[in-house]
C-alpha positions as protocol buffer text, in pm:
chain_id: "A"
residue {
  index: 1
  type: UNK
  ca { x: 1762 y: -154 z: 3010 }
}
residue {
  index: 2
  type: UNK
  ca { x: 1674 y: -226 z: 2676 }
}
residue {
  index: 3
  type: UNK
  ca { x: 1391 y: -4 z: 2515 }
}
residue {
  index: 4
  type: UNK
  ca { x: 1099 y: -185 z: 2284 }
}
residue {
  index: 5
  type: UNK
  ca { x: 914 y: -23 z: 2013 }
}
residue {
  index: 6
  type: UNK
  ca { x: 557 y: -150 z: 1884 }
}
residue {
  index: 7
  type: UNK
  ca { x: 513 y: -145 z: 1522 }
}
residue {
  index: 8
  type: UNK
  ca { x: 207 y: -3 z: 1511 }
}
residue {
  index: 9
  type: UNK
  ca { x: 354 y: 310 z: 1722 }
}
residue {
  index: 10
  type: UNK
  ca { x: 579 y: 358 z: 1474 }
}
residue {
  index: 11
  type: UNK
  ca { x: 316 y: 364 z: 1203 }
}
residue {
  index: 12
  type: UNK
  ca { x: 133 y: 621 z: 1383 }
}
residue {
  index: 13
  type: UNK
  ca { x: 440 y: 835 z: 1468 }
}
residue {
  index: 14
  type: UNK
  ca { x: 528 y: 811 z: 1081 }
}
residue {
  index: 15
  type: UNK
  ca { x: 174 y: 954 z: 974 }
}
residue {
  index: 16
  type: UNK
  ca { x: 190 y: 1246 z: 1203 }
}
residue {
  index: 17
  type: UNK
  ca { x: 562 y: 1334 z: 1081 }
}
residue {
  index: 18
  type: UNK
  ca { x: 679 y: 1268 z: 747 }
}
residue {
  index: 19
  type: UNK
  ca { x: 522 y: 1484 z: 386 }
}
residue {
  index: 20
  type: UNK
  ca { x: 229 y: 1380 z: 248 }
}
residue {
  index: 21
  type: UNK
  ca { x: 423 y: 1315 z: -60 }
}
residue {
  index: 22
  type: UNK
  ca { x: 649 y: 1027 z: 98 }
}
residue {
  index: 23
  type: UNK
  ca { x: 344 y: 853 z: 266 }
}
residue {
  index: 24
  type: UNK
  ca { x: 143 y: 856 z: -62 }
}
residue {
  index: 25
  type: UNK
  ca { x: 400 y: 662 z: -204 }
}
residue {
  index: 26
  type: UNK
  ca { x: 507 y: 410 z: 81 }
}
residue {
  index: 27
  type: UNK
  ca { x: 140 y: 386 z: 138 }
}
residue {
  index: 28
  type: UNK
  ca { x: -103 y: 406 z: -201 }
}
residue {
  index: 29
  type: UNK
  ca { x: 130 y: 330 z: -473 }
}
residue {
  index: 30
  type: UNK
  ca { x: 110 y: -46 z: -372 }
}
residue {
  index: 31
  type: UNK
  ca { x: -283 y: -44 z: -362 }
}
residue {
  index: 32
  type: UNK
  ca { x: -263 y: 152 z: -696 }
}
residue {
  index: 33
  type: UNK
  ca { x: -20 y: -115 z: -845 }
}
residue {
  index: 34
  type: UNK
  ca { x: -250 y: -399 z: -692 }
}
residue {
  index: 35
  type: UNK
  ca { x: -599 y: -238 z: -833 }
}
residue {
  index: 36
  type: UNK
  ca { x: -426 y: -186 z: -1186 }
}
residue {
  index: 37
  type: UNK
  ca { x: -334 y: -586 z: -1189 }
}
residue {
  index: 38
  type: UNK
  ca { x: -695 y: -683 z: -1089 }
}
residue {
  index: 39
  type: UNK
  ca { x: -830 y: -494 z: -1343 }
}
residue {
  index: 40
  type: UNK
  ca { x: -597 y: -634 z: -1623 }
}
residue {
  index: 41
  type: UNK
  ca { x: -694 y: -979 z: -1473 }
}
residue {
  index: 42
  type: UNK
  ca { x: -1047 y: -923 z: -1508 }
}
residue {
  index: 43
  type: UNK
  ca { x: -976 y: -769 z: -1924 }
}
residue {
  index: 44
  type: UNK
  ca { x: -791 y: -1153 z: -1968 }
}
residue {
  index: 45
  type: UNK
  ca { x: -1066 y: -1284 z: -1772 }
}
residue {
  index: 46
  type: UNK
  ca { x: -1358 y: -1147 z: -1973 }
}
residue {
  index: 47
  type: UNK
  ca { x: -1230 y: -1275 z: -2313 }
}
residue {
  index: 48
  type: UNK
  ca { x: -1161 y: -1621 z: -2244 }
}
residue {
  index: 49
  type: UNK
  ca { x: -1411 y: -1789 z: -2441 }
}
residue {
  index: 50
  type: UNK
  ca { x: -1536 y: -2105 z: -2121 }
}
């Protein structure tokens, strides 16, 4: 018998069980890094004289 687990289960059993701490990090800190690039895109963008 050979036992399948859903991703998405394992998402949900991962925000009811680890620390806060850990799931800021595995979770925010990549839409942190990715808001932080826009915005320095949008600084270069701005001063291009076109």
């Amino acid at each position: 018998m050979r036992l399948t687990i859903n991703h998405s289960e394992v998402s949900h059993e991962r925000l009811g069980t680890e620390p806060v701490n850990k799931l800021l990090f595995k979770m925010a800190l990549p839409s942190v890094i990715a808001m932080i690039m826009q915005a320095l895109y949008n600084l270069k963008a701005g001063t291009d004289p076109a």
